[in-house]
N, C-alpha and C positions, 0 to 999 in steps of 0.2 A: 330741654329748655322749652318753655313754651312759646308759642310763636310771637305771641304779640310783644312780648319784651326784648324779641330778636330787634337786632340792629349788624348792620356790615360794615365793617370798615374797609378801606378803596383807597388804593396806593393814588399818591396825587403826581407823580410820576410817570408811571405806566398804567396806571387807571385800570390795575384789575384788583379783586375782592380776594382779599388775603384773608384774613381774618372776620368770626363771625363773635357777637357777645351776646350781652344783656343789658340794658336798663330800667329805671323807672321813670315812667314818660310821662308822669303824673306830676312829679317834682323837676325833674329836669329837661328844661321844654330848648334847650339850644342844643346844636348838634355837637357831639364830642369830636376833637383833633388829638390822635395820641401819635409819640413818636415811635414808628414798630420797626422792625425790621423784616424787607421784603424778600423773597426767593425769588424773583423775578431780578430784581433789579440787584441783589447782593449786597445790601446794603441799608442802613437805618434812612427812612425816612416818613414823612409825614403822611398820615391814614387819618383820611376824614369817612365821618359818618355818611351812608347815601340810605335809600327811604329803603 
């Protein structure tokens, strides 16, 4: 993937970086909230975007 369309998503729990993606930052200029499920914490919860 290429870098600039990387994005990380950050358990808002345990505040560590579970998960890495993609967007286009061109059209979608707010940060993404998905509900994932963490290894850390064991459980589904809320991963927001960090820069």
């Amino acid at each position: 993937m290429s870098q600039e369309n990387m994005i990380k998503f950050e358990c808002m729990v345990c505040k560590r970086i579970n998960y890495f993606s993609r967007k286009n930052k061109k059209l979608l200029k707010e940060r993404l909230q998905l509900k994932k499920h963490c290894q850390h914490c064991k459980k589904h919860t809320l991963h927001k975007e960090t820069k």
